[in-house]
N, C-alpha and C positions, 0 to 999 in steps of 0.2 A: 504494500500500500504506500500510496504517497499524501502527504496535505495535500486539499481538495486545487487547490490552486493552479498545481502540479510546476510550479517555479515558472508560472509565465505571467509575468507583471505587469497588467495591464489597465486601462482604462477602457471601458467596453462603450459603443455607443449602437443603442439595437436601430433598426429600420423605420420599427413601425412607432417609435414612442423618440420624445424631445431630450430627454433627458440620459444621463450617462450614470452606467455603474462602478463603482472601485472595486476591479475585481482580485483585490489582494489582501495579505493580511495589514492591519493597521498601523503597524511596527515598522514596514517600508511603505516605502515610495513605487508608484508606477514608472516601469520602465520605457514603455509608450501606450499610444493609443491607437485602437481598432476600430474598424467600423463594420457593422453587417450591412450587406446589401443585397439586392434582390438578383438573380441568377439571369446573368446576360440572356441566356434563352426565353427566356418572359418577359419579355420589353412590351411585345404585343399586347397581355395581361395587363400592363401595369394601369393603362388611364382608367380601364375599368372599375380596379382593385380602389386605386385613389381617391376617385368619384364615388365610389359607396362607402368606403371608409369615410369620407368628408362631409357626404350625408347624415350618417351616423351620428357624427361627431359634433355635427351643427345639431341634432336634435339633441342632445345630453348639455348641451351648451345654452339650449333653450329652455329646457327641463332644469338646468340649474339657476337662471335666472328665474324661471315664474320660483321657484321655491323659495326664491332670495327676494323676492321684493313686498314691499308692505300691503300691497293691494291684489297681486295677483296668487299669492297664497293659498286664500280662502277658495276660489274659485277652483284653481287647480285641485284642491282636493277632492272637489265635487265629480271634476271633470274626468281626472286620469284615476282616480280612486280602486276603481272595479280592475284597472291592470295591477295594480300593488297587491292587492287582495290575491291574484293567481299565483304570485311570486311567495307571498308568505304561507298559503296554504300546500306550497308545493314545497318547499323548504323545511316547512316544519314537517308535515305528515310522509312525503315521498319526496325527501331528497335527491334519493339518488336516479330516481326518475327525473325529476326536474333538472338534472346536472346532465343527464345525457339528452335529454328534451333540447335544452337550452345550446350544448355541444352543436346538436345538429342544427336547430337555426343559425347558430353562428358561422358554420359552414356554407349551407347555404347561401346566406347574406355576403358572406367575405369568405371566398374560398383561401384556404391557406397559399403562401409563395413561397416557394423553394427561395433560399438565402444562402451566399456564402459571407466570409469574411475578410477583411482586404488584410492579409498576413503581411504581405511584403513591402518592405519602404519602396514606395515610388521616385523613379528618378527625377528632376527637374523639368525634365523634357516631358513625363508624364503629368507630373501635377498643373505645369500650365496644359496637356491637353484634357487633363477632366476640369479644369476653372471653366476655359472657354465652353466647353459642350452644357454645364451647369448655366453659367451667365447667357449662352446663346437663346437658352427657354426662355427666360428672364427678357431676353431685347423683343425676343419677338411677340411675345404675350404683351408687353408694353405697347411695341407699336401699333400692334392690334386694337388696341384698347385706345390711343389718343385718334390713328386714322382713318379707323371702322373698316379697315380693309380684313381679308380673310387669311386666314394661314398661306394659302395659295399663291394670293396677291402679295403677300411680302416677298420682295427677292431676297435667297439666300445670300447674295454679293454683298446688299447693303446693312445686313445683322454684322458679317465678316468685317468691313470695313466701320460701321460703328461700334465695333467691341475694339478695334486694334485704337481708333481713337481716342476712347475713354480711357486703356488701356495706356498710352500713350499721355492721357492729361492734357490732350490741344488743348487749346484758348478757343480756337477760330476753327468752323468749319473747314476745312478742304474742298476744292472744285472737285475733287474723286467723287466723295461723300455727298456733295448738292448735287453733280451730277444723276449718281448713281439713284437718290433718293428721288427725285424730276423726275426721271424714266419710270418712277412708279408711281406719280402723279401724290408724291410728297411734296409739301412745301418746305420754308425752310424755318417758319416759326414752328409746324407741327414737329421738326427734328430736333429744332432748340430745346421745344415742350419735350420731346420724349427724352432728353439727355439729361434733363433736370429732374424728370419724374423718379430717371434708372438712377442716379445719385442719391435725391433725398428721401424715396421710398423703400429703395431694393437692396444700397449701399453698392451698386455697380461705381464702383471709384477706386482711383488707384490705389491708395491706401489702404483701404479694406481689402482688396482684391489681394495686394502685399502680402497683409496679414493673415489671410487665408492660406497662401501661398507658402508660408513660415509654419502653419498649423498644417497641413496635408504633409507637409517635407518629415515634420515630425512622429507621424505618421509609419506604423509598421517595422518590420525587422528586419534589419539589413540578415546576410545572408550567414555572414560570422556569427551575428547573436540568435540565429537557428540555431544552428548546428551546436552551439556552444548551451543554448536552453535546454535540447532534448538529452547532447549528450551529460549534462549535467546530470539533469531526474533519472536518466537511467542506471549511471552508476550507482547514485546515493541508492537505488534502489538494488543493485547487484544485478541485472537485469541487460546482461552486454554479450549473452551468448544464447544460444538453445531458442532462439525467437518461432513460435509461434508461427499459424500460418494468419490469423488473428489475433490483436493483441486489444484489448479491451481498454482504454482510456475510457475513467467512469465518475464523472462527479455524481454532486447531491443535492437535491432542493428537496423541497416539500409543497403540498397541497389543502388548503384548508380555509371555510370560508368562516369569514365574521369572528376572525383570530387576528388582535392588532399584535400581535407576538406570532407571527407570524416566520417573521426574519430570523426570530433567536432560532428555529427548526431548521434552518439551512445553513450554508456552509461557515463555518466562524472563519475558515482561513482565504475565503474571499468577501469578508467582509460584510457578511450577513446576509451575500446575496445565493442567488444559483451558480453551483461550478460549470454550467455549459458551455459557459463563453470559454473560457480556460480549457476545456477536453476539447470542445473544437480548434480551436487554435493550436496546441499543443500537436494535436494529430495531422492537422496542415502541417505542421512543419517537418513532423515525424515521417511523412509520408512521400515528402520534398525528395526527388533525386537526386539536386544537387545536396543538399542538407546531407543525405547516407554517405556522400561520394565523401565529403568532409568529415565523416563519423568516421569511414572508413578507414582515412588516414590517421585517424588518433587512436583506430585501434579496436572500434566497436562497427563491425561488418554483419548489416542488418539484410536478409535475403531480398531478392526480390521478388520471392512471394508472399512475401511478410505485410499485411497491409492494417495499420494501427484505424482503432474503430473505436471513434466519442461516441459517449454515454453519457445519461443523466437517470438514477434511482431517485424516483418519489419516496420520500424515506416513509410518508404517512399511507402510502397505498403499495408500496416494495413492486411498483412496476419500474422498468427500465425503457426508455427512451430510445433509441437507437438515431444517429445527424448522418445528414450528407452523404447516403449510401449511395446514392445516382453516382458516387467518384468512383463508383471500386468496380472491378471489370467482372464479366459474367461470369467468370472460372472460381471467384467467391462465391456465389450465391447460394450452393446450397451448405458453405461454411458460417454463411451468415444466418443463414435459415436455422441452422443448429443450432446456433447459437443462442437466437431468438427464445428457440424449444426452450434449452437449458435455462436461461434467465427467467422466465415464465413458471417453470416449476420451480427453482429457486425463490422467487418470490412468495407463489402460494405457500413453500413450506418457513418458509422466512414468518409470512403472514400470520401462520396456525401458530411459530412460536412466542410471537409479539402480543397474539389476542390472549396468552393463561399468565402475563404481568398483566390486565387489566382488570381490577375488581368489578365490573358490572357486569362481567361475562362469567355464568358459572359453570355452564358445560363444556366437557371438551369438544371443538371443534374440529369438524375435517379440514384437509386443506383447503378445497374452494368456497366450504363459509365463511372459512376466516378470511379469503379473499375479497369475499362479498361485503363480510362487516368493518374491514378496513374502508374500502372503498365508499359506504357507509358512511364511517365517519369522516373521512375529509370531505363529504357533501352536506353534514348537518350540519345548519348557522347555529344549533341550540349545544353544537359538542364541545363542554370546556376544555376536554383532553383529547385532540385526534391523534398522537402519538404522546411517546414519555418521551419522546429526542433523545438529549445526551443526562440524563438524571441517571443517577446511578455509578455514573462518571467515577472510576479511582486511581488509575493508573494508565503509564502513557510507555508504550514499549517501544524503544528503538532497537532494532535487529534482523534478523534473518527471519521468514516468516518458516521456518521448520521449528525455530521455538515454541509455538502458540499452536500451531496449524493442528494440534492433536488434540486441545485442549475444549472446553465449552468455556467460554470467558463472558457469558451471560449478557452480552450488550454495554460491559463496563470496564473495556480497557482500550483505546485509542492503541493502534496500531500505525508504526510506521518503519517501513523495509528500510536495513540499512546492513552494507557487508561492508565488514572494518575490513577486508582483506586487499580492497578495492581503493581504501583511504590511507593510504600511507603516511601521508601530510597532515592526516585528519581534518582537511577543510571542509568535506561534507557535513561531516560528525559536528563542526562549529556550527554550522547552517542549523542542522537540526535541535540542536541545543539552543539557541540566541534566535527561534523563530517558532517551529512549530509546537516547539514545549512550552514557549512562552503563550502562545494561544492555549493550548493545552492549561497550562495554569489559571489562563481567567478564565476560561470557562469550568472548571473545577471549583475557583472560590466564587463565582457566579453560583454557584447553584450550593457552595457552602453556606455561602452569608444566607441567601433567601431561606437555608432549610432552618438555621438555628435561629433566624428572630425575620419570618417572612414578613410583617408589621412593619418594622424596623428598615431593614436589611432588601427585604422584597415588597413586592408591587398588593399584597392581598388577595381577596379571592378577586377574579374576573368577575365576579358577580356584580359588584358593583361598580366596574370601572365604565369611565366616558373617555373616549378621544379626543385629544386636544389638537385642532390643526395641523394630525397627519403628523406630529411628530411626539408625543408622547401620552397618555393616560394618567387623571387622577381619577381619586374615588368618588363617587355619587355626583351631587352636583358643583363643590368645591371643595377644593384641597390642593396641596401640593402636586407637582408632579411627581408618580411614584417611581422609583427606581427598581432595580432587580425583578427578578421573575417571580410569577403569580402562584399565589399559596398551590393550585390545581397542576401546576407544571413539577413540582418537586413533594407532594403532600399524597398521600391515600388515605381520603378519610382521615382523621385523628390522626394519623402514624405518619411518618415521614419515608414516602417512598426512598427519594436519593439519600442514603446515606451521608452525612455531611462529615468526610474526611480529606487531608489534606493531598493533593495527590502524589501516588508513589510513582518516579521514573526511574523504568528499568534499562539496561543501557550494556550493551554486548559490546564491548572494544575494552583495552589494555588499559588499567587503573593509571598509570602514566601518562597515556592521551587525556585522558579526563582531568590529569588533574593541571596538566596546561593551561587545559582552557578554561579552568575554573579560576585561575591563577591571573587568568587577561582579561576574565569578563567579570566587571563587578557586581554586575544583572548575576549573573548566576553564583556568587558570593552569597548576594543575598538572599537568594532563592534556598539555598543550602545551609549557610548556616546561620540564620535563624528560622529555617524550619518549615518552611512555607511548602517545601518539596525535598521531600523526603528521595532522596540516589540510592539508586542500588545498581552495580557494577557488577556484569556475568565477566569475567575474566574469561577471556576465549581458549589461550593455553592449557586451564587446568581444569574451567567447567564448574567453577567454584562463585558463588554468589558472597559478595562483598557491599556492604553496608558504610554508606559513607555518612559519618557523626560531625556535627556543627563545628568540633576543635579542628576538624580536616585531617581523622587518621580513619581510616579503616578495617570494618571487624566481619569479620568471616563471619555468615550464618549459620548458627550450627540446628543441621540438618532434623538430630533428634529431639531437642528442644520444640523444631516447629512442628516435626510431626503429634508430637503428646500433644499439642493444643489443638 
């Protein structure tokens, strides 16, 4: 296993929405930015998609204004009433009907569009050719709009030749430019008028344009920070030989409605968001020819039938996702197919062992009820618990996954592959220690503090909580804003589901590398010795577990002691 991240440092910006996600942990910095966009072969698709999505979008903009204003209120209630009433009776009584009811009109209405994402830094030469193709829409919708001419009637020359001008910053038309425009039966106040509209309305100006220009360059991975991204995660992971014919890139999100705790159920090492963006990315690059030809020579020589496959697991419904399969040629597909199977029973038995931690369930379950009653619950707006997430939380294992792989570790040890045979320098071994333990840590005293004083420390029961502008909850109808997680995320009944203990890290490498970099980092000084995280060192030579104590000396575990307990 790797953090959900999987060491690609980015800034995500999705297609269909304004806004951008930190897709990293909060301790660093993003190392660029990405953008999804819509898959060259649907260009045809797109004004469709556009126009009803903008439909859409104008009505929820209208729907939110009558709700917001002092007079149209009352009215609305009368009017749209009898739709609300279908939503809440479908929610409450047949969730999961209405979840797949609602699924399919929204297919219908906005079919989904295939997306990729722009991995690679664009050269100069490219990002002035996607300015121009973006701002050319932009000249010609404008001039459309001051000289009532039709798409048609605009000549393509005079878009050309007014974008190089504005581009350029004239003062003074050109004879090209009046010409050119004259032949279209433009005059030259209507060109004056459009060149002022596309400046003060559009920001078509050279400066913006610039700036634009400075942001796209910034834009994506040169082809060293590929090759140098994957072959990183793969080491740390020991993961540099015996490749697969499929290799599974699998983040995590979750699903659940009328949960403003929503984000703590998704990935803490991207940030609270979904790892998608990051397993896509990662596998673009993993998947790179030139990327392998550069792994090659440092020494990790990936097949070429090896083809790496992003993933995203619903943790609250243990289904799996599968991106961007249109890339993989047809001699996968029925490897994919397999695969599918597998994750699919994986899941339902996933499913049946998550539903006998839930006290509301008292029979045992088969596999596909419990599939059903997951499902289930991330469709109820009335379920204050659609999963436990990370409660239970006590230990964070850095190592070989032949350690654990035999064991049942009940949903309460973070796992993260590491072969110290591979680290010689120990610089991986510093990464994982000074990042993903450090996540690892607060989410462990996150769900500490909530469990010993949830009043306190945590947010209360969800019962009474209200939303506050989308960015936090108090209780009823004033209070503070509340902090940490909800009595119902860490509580069962009276008794405290999560255990509230400090977390233990186990850690398979030479008590000597450790105690380096305990020695350089004073984050993990204090992490150790005053107690916050408790070390424990498997000495790889001898197979021997070592306990490391706040003075900084270490004491062998003896064996028979822990067995009598």
């Amino acid at each position: 296993g790797f953090a959900g991240f999987f060491g690609v440092l980015i800034t995500h910006s999705f297609w269909e929405h304004e806004h951008q996600t930190e897709q990293y942990p909060v301790i660093v910095g993003p190392k660029t930015e990405v953008h999804e966009i819509p898959r060259s072969y649907l260009e045809n698709m797109l004004p469709m998609y556009e126009h009803r999505t903008s439909m859409i979008h104008a009505s929820h903009t209208l729907l939110h204004d009558l709700k917001h204003n002092a007079i149209t209120t009352y009215v609305m209630v009368e009017a749209v009433g009898l739709f609300y009433t279908i939503q809440m009776f479908g929610k409450t009584i047949l969730p999961r009907l209405y979840l797949n009811a609602s699924n399919w009109l929204q297919k219908k209405l906005i079919p989904a569009i295939s997306t990729t994402i722009t991995v690679d830094k664009p050269s100069e030469v490219e990002t002035e050719e996607m300015l121009k193709v973006k701002y050319e829409i932009v000249i010609f919708k404008v001039l459309q709009d001051v000289t009532g001419l039709n798409r048609w009637q605009v000549p393509s020359e005079l878009v050309d030749v007014l974008w190089q001008h504005i581009l350029n910053s004239e003062t003074e038309l050109n004879s090209s430019l009046l010409e050119i425009a004259n032949n279209a039966g433009i005059s030259k106040d209507k060109l004056s008028d459009t060149i002022s509209r596309l400046q003060l309305h559009y920001g078509v100006e050279q400066k913006e344009i610039a700036c634009q220009k400075e942001s796209i360059l910034q834009t994506g991975f040169s082809l060293d920070e590929q090759a140098q991204t994957v072959g990183t995660a793969l080491r740390i992971m020991g993961l540099t030989s015996n490749f697969a014919r499929l290799v599974l890139i699998c983040g995590h999100g979750s699903e659940s409605d009328n949960n403003p705790y929503e984000s703590a159920l998704d990935c803490g090492a991207c940030g609270g968001n979904e790892g998608k963006p990051n397993a896509r990315v990662f596998v673009m690059m993993a998947n790179n020819p030139l990327v392998r030809e550069r792994l090659a020579k440092d020494g990790i020589e990936i097949p070429s039938d090896t083809y790496f496959v992003a993933g995203q697991v619903n943790t609250t419904t243990d289904e799996v996702e599968l991106f961007d399969l249109e890339d993989f040629p047809l001699s996968h597909g029925q490897d994919i197919a397999r695969m599918i199977e597998y994750l699919e029973e994986a899941g339902r038995r996933t499913s049946r062992e998550r539903c006998g931690r839930f006290a509301d369930i008292e029979n045992t379950l088969t596999n596909n009820e419990a599939k059903s009653h997951v499902i289930q619950r991330s469709a109820d707006w009335s379920q204050v618990r659609p999963e436990w997430g990370l409660s239970s939380n006590t230990s964070f294992v850095i190592g070989r996954r032949a350690l654990t792989d035999s064991l049942d570790l009940r949903g309460r040890v973070f796992l993260h592959s590491y072969d110290y045979r591979y680290d010689t320098e120990s610089k991986f071994l510093e990464v994982l220690l000074t990042a993903p333990q450090v996540v690892a840590q607060w989410i462990n005293m996150e769900h500490y503090f909530s469990t010993t004083d949830y009043d306190v420390y945590g947010s209360g029961s969800k019962i009474y909580h209200n939303v506050v502008g989308n960015f936090g909850v108090m209780a009823g109808p004033w209070s503070d804003l509340r902090l940490g997680l909800s009595w119902q995320t860490v509580m069962d009944g009276e008794l405290p589901f999560h255990e509230p203990m400090r977390l233990v890290s186990v850690v398979e490498a030479p008590r000597k590398e450790i105690e380096k970099l305990i020695a350089k980092h004073e984050l993990l000084q204090h992490f150790y010795h005053n107690e916050w995280v408790h070390l424990v060192a498997l000495e790889p030579e001898e197979g021997i577990l070592y306990r490391y104590l706040p003075t900084g000396e270490w004491v062998k575990f003896d064996k028979d002691a822990i067995d009598k307990q």
